[in-house]
C-alpha positions, -999 to 999 in steps of 0.1 A, spaced: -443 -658 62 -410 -656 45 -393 -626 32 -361 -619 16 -343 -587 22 -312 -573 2 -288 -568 29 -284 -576 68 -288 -546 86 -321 -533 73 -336 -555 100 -328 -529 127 -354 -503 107 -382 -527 105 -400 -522 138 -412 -546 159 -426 -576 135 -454 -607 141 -442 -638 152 -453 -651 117 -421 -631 98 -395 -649 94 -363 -629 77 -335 -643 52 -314 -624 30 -311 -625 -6 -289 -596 -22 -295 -606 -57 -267 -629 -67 -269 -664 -81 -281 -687 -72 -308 -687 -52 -312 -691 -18 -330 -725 -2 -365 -719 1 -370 -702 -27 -405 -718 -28 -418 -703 4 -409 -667 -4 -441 -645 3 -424 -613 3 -396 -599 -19 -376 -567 -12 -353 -569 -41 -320 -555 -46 -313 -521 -62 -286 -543 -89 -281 -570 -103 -319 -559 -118 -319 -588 -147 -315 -611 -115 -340 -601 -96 -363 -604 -133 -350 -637 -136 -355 -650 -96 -397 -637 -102 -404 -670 -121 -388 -693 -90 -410 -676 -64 -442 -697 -64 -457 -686 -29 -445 -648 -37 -477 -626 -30 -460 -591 -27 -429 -573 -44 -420 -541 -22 -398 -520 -38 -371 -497 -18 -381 -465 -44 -408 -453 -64 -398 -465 -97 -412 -497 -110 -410 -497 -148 -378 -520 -150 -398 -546 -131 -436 -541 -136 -440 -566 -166 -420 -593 -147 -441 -596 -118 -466 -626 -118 -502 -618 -123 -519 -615 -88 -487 -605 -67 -485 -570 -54 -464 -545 -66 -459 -517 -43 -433 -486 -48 -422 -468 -15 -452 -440 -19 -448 -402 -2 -423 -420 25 -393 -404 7 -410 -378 -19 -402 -345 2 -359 -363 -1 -363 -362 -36 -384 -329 -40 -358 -312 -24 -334 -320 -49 -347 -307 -74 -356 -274 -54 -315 -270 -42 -307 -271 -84 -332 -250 -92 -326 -222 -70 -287 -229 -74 -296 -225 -114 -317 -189 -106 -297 -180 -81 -262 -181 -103 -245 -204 -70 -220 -219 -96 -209 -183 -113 -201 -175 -80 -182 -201 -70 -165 -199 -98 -160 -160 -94 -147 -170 -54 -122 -195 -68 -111 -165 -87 -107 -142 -55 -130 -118 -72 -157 -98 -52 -183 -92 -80 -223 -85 -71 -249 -95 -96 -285 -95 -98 -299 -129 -102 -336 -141 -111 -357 -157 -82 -382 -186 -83 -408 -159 -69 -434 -153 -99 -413 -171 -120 -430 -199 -146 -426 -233 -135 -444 -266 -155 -439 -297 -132 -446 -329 -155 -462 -356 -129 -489 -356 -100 -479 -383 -74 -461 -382 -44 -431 -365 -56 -446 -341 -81 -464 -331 -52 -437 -326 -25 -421 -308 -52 -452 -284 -61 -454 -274 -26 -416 -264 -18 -422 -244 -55 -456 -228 -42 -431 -219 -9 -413 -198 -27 -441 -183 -44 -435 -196 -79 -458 -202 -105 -465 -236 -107 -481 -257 -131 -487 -295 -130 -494 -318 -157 -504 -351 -160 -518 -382 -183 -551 -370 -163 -568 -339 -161 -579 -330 -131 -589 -297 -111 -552 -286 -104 -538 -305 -129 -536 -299 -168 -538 -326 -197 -502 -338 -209 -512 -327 -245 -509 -293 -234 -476 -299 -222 -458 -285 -258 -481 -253 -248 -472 -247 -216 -439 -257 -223 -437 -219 -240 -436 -198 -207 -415 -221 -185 -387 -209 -176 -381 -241 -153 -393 -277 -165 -391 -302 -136 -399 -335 -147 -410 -361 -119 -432 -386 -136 -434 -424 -141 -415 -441 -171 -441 -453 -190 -444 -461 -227 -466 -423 -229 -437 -404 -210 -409 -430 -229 -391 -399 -249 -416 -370 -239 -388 -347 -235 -377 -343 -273 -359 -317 -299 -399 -307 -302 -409 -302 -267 -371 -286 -260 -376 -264 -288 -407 -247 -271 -384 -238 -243 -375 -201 -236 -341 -190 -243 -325 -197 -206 -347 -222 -195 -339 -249 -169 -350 -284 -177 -349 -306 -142 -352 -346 -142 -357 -366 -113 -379 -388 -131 -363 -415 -154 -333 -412 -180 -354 -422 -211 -380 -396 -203 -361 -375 -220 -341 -381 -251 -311 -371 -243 -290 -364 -279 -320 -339 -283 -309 -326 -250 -269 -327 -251 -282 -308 -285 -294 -275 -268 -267 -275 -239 -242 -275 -261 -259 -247 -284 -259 -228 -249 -300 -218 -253 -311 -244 -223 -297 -254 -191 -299 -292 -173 -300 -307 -135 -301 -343 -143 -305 -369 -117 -313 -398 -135 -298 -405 -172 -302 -426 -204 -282 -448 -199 -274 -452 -165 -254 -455 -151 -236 -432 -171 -205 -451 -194 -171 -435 -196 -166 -412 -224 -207 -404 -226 -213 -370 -242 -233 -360 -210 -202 -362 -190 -187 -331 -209 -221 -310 -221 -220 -275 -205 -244 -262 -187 -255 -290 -169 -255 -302 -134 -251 -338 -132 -255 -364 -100 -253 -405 -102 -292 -406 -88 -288 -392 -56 -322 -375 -52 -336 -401 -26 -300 -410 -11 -300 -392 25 -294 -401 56 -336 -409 62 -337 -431 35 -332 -465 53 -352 -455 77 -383 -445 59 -381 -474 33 -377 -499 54 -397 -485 81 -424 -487 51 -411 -524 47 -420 -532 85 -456 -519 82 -464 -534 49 -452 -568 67 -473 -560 94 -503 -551 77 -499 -587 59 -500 -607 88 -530 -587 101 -552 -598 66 -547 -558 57 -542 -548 18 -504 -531 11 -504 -496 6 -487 -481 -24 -502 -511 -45 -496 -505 -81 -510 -515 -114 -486 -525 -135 -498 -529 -168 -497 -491 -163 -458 -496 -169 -456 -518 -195 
């Protein structure tokens, strides 16, 4: 079984593999590599992405794509009818969740006013708000909205999750413009889909409490961001963006210089555990292959497209 993996050294976090793996390396660049037509297993490459849409059609014996992160919705409608496509789960939810829970608090907690009051040699106590009892609407119920529910519940927020699906727990997205009213944090962690495609807009923004904090560590286009830049800049709403539309993030953008905004280059998964855990996921998907076992993770995705 032949597998391509985007660089060298992800072979040391892969366990110890069947005899029937074989390993070669393709980091996304043209051409292909030989063999291209006894590929069974692609881990593509974070960039170039239009190569790895373009290397899909080559890759005859291909029978699963595992990706290295949880979004798919760049590749979903690329990959051939009856291959696998598999996101990295829970493996690396609670790196991400804990992203957005070091903003949020860093937001409530006023850490950049005093900085900024340090820098200033200035020794001036302030009351701040806390996230205990305080309104929080988390948009999306998978592994990461979940990770990020329970280090909210930890601190004894109020937490409420909504998703496409109502479910005990979990409220329908149309209420979302509702809800929406009492947040004073809105932490958006769902999947890119054509229904979340520009959920976040000069409507749903408007809904927001004076002060409110609007948190994505989903994708850039779940929110529209002129509608966004629009209330930052007006001073009503506050921002912690990981992820950005575009992205990366041109010279010159308007994000770059709107105020009251925290702003990282998507960072929420980047730690020091996340070779190991994706590709530790890598080594048992490969293993579960060889033993006739069904990937886990499997996604649908016309769910994407």
């Amino acid at each position: 079984m032949l597998v391509w993996l985007p660089f060298a050294d992800a072979e040391r976090y892969l366990g110890e593999l069947p005899a029937e793996v074989e390993l070669a390396l393709w980091d996304g660049k043209d051409p292909l590599p030989g063999r291209a037509d006894e590929v069974e297993v692609l881990v593509p490459p974070w960039w170039p992405k239009d190569a790895v849409v373009r290397a899909l059609p080559h890759l005859p014996r291909l029978r699963l794509v595992q990706m290295l992160n949880a979004g798919v919705d760049w590749i979903a409608a690329a990959v051939p009818d009856g291959v696998a496509l598999c996101n990295t789960g829970d493996v690396n939810a609670v790196e991400v969740a804990e992203w957005a829970l070091a903003v949020t608090l860093s937001h409530l907690r006023r850490l950049p006013r005093f900085a900024e009051v340090q820098r200033a040699g200035e020794w001036r106590p302030a009351a701040t708000p806390t996230l205990r009892h305080t309104e929080v609407v988390v948009v999306g119920a998978g592994a990461i909205g979940r990770a990020v529910v329970r280090m909210l519940e930890a601190c004894d927020a109020r937490v409420t999750v909504v998703a496409r699906t109502a479910r005990p727990g979990v409220e329908p997205v149309e209420r979302l413009a509702e809800l929406a009213g009492r947040a004073r944090v809105l932490v958006l962690a769902t999947a890119l889909t054509e229904g979340t495609r520009g959920l976040v807009d000069a409507g749903l923004l408007a809904r927001l409490p004076d002060g409110a904090l609007v948190v994505n560590l989903a994708r850039g286009p779940v929110v529209v961001t002129g509608d966004l830049v629009a209330e930052l800049r007006s001073g009503r709403l506050h921002a912690a963006l990981d992820v950005t539309d575009p992205e990366p993030l041109p010279p010159g953008h308007e994000l770059w210089s709107a105020p009251n905004l925290v702003l990282t280059p998507h960072v929420g998964g980047a730690t020091e555990n996340f070779l190991p855990n994706a590709f530790g996921l890598v080594g048992d998907q490969l293993r579960r292959l060889v033993a006739g076992d069904a990937p886990v993770f499997r996604l649908d995705p016309a769910a994407y497209t």
